[in-house]
N, C-alpha and C positions, 0 to 999 in steps of 0.2 A: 291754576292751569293743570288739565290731566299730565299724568307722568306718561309717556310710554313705558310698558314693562318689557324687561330682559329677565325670562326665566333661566333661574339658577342652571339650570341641568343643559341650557344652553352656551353657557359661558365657562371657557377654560379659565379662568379665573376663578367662577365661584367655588373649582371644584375640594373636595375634600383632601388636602396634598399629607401623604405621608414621606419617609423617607427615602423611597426609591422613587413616587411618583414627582415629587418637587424636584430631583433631578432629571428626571425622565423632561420635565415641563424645560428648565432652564438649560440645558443642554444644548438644545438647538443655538440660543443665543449666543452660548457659550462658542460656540464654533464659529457662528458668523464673524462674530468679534476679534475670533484668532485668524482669523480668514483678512478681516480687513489689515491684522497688524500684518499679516504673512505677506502686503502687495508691498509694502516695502522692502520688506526681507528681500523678497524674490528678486526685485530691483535690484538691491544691491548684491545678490549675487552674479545675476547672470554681468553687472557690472564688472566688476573686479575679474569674472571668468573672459568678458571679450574687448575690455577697454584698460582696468589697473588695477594695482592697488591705491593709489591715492586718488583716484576717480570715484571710490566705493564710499569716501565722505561726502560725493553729492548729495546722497539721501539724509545725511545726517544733518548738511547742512542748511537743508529746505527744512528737515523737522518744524522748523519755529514758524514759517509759514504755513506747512501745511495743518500744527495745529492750531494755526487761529483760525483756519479756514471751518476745521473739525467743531472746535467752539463755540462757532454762530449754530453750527446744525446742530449741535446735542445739547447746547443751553435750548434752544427754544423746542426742540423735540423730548429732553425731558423733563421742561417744564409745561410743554402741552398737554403733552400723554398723564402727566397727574390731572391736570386740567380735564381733558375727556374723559378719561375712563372715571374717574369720580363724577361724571355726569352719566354716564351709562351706568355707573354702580346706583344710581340715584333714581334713572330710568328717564331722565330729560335727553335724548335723542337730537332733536332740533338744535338746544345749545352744544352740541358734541359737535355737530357738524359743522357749527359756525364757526367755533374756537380753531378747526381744524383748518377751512379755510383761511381763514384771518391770518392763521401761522404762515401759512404754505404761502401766500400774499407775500408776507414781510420777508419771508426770509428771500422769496426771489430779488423785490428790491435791495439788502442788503446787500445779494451778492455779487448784484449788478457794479454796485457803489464801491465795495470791496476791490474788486477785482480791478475795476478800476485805476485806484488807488497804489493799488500795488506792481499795477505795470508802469506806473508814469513815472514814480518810483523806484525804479528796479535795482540800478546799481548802488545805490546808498545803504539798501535792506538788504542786498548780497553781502556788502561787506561787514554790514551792521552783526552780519549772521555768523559773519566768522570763516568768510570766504579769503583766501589767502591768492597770492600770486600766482601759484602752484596748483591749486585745484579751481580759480574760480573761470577758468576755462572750460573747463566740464560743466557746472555749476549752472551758467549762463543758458545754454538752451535750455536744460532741465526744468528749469525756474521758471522760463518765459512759456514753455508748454504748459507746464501745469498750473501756472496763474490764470490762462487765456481759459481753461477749461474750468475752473473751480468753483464754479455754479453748480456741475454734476460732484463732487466732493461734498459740498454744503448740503445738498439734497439728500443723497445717500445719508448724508450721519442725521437725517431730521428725520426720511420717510423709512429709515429700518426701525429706528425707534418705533415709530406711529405703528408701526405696519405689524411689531411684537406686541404691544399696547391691545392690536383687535385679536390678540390670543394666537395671535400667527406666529408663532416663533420658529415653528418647523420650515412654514414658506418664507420666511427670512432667511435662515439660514442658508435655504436651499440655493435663492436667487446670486444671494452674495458668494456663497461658493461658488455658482457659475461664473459672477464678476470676476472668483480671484485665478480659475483656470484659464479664463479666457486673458488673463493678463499673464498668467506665466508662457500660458501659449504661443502669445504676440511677441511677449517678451524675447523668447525663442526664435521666433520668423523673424522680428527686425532685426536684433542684435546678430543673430549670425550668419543668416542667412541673405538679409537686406543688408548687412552691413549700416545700417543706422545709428550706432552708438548710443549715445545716453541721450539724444532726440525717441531713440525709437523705445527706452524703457517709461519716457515719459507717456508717450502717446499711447502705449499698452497698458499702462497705468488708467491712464485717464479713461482709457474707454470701460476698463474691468471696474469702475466705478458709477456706468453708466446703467449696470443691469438691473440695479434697485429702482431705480427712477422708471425705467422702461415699466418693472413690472407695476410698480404703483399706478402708474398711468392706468395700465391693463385693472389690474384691480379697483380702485376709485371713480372713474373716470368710463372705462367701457365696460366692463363687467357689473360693475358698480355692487359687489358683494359685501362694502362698509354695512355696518348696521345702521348708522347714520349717513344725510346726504349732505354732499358738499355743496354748499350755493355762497358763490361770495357778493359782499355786498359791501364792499369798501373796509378799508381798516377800522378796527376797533381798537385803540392807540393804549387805551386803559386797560384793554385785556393782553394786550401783546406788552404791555408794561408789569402786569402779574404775572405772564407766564415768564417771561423774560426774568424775573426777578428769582421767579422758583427755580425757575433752571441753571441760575447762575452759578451755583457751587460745580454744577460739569464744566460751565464754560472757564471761570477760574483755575479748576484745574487742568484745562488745556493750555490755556493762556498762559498760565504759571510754570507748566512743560517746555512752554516755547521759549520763554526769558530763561529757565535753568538749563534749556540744551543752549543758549549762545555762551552762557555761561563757562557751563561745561567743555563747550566748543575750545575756549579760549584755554581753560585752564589745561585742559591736555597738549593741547598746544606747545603752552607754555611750559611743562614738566616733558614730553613727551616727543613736539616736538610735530609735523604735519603727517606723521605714522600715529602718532595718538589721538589724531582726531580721526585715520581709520579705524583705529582700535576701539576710539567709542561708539562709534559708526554702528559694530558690530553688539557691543554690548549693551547699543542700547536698541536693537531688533528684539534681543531676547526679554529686557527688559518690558520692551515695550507689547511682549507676547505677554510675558506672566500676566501681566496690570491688560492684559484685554480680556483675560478668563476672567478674573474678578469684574471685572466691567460689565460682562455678557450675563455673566451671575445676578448681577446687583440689576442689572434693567429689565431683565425677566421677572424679576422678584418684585420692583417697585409699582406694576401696574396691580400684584395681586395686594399688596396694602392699601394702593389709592382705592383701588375696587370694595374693599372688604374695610375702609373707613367710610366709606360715603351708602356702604350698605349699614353700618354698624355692627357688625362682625367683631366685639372680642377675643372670643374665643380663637380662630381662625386668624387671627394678627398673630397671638403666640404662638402659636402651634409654627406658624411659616416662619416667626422670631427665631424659635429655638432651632429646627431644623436648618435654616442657614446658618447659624452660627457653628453646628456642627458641620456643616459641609463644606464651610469655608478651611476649618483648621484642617478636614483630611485632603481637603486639594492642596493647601500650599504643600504639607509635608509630603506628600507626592510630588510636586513641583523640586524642591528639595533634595528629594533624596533621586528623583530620576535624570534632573540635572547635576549634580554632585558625579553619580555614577558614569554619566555618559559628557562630563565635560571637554575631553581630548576629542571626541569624535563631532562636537558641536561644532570648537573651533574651526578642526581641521575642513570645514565646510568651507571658510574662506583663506585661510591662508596655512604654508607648508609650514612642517614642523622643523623647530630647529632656529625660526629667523625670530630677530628682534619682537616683530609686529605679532606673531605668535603668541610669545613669554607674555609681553605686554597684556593682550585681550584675553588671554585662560586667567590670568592674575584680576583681573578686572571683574572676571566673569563669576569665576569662584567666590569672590568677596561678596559682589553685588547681590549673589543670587539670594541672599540670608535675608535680606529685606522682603520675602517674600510673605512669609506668617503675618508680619503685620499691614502688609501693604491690604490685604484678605478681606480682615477688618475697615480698616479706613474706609477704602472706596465702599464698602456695603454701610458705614453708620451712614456720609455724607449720602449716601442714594436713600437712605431709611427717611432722611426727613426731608429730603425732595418727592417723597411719596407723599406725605403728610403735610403736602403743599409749604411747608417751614421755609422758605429760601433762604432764610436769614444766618437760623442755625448749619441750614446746608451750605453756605457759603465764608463762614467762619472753619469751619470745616477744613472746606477743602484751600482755603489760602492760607490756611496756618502750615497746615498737611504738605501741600507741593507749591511752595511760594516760601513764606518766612522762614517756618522750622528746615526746609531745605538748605537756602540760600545761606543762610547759617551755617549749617553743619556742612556745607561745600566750603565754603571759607573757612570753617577752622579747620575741620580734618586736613585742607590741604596746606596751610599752614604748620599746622603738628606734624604731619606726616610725608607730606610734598605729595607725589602722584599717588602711593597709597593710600592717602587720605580722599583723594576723588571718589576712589571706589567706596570705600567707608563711610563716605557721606549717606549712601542711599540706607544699608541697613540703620542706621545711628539717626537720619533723619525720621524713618518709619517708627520707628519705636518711640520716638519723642512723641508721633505725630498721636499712638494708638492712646498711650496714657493724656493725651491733650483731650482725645472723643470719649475716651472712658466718661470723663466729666460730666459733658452732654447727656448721653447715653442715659446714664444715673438719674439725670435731675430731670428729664422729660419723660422718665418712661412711667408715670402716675396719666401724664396727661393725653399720650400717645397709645396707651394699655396694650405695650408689647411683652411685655415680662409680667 
């Protein structure tokens, strides 16, 4: 069978990255990503600012739902996007298109099934989540808006992927900033001027996640400016079981987010008290900022590997090898030292200085934020060989990483240390998690020819 060709000098992928240009390329994503974690944030600001403080655990409490939600769409969106773009690095077009449909196929039935699932459901997963007397009042609409919508959730974390994957990283970004203005916006109009409550942060939510889908449509669909075309033609069970399989290390480590926030949920609780479960509320916005920059990093990066194994590119794997690895240690230490410096004014975003709930979340905050150098790493090995189609290695990875070696070091630290030791989990766990991938790293990179 002819190949279609995709010449080099056409593809943001194949280009020659140096050090300013491989961040020039990954940036965009970089923002998208912070963008998607910022629709929470915002949530629970404008929460806490027109409904409470102990309202502002809503968000923390759905966490675990909304990352499984997250987990269908970037398991199989990053395990697609290896799948195509190593077909466009190869110059097979036809199968690019098909794999793409096939995804976009399964994943609407899943979220059909899902959703489901989770409203028939509802009050057993409320509580399961770590919903208490006191907050699952609040809790209840939240939940039921944004389960009812979570087709548009699943789709956004599948088609921004795909959509950086055709070298779009800038029109990603861009789109998903619209989603996340258009949701602080609404946020605004319902909350204080609808008087809507924590209905109307849901439904501004829901919609600022609608803008990726919109423009994919526009893009694939009527503009049709893929390089490939979409034609479905019923599921391919076998292929949505490879990609499935390779993408599994993102979906693990969403999944494994969700079980360590009820976790979590509980254990503040339990030390802290139903002010500790807004305290983690808060610190884990930021948390769950830092781990989106490496995330945006890592999925911008992983199309130029799959691209540049399926062209067979040596050379061109190292080169993008070594330069993230150095762009990874100068973001955390920025992360680092410009959260350290501006911690009291981070806080005081949600709560006055002086009160219990305060002490609590700068104490959390400061500790927490040290897991950040290695969190850098982690999420960039496990996305290295979700490039390299490995799913296997990728998903050892990431369950050792935000699952086992977690869950662990939450139980002991809090053990040894009672609520100090909560926070002390995260850096104590990353640093297990980085010497765990060092391993990996080592013993595959003969065969992967990144070093």
């Amino acid at each position: 069978m002819a190949k279609e060709k995709i010449k080099d000098e056409d593809s943001e992928l194949a280009q020659n990255f140096n050090f300013f240009s491989l961040m020039k390329f990954v940036f965009p994503s970089i923002f998208a990503f912070v963008f998607i974690a910022l629709y929470q944030m915002v949530d629970g600001f404008f929460i806490q600012e027109f409904v409470g403080d102990l309202a502002i655990a809503t968000v923390n409490l759905y966490l675990p739902i909304l990352y499984l939600f997250i987990a269908i769409g970037v398991m199989l969106g990053t395990g697609a996007n290896a799948v195509i773009v190593k077909f466009v690095g190869e110059g097979k077009l036809k199968e690019a298109g098909k794999a793409f449909s096939n995804t976009l196929l399964f994943t609407l039935i899943i979220a059909i099934v899902l959703t489901a699932i989770c409203l028939v459901f509802a009050e057993p997963i409320m509580r399961l989540c770590g919903a208490t007397s006191g907050n699952i009042g609040y809790l209840r609409p939240y939940y039921m808006i944004m389960t009812t919508f979570s087709i548009a959730i699943m789709l956004q974390s599948l088609l921004g992927i795909l959509i950086i994957g055709e070298g779009k990283s800038v029109t990603a970004a861009v789109v998903i900033i619209i989603g996340g203005v258009t949701n602080c916006v609404l946020d605004y109009i319902f909350m204080k001027h609808l008087n809507m409550g924590i209905k109307g942060a849901a439904i501004a939510t829901t919609i600022g996640y609608m803008s990726t889908v919109v423009y994919a449509f526009y893009y694939y669909i009527i503009a049709k400016k893929s390089k490939y075309t979409i034609k479905f033609s019923g599921l391919n069970l076998k292929q949505i079981g490879m990609i499935s399989f390779n993408g599994s290390s993102d979906m693990i480590s969403n999944l494994a987010g969700a079980v360590t926030s009820v976790i979590m949920n509980h254990l503040a609780f339990k030390y802290y008290g139903e002010i500790g479960v807004s305290s983690l509320s808060v610190v884990f916005y930021f948390q769950f900022i830092m781990e989106s920059i490496f995330m945006g990093f890592t999925s911008a990066v992983e199309p130029i590997f799959s691209y540049h194994y399926g062209s067979g590119d040596i050379d061109a794997r190292k080169k993008v090898f070594k330069l993230s690895n150095i762009w990874i240690f100068v973001i955390s230490i920025l992360i680092i030292v410009v959260s350290f410096i501006f911690r009291n004014n981070i806080v005081d975003i949600f709560f006055d200085r002086g009160t219990e709930i305060y002490k609590i979340t700068q104490l959390g905050f400061v500790i927490s934020i040290f897991s950040t150098i290695f969190c850098g790493y982690n999420t960039f090995f496990s996305g290295l060989f979700t490039a390299f189609s490995n799913g296997l290695i990728s998903g050892i990875l990431s369950i050792a990483r935000t699952f086992v070696i977690l869950v662990i070091s939450l139980y002991l630290m809090s053990y040894l240390f009672q609520g100090i030791g909560l926070w002390s989990a995260w850096p104590v766990a990353e640093l297990a998690a980085f010497l765990f991938s060092i391993i990996f790293v080592i013993k595959y990179r003969n065969k992967y020819n990144y070093v």
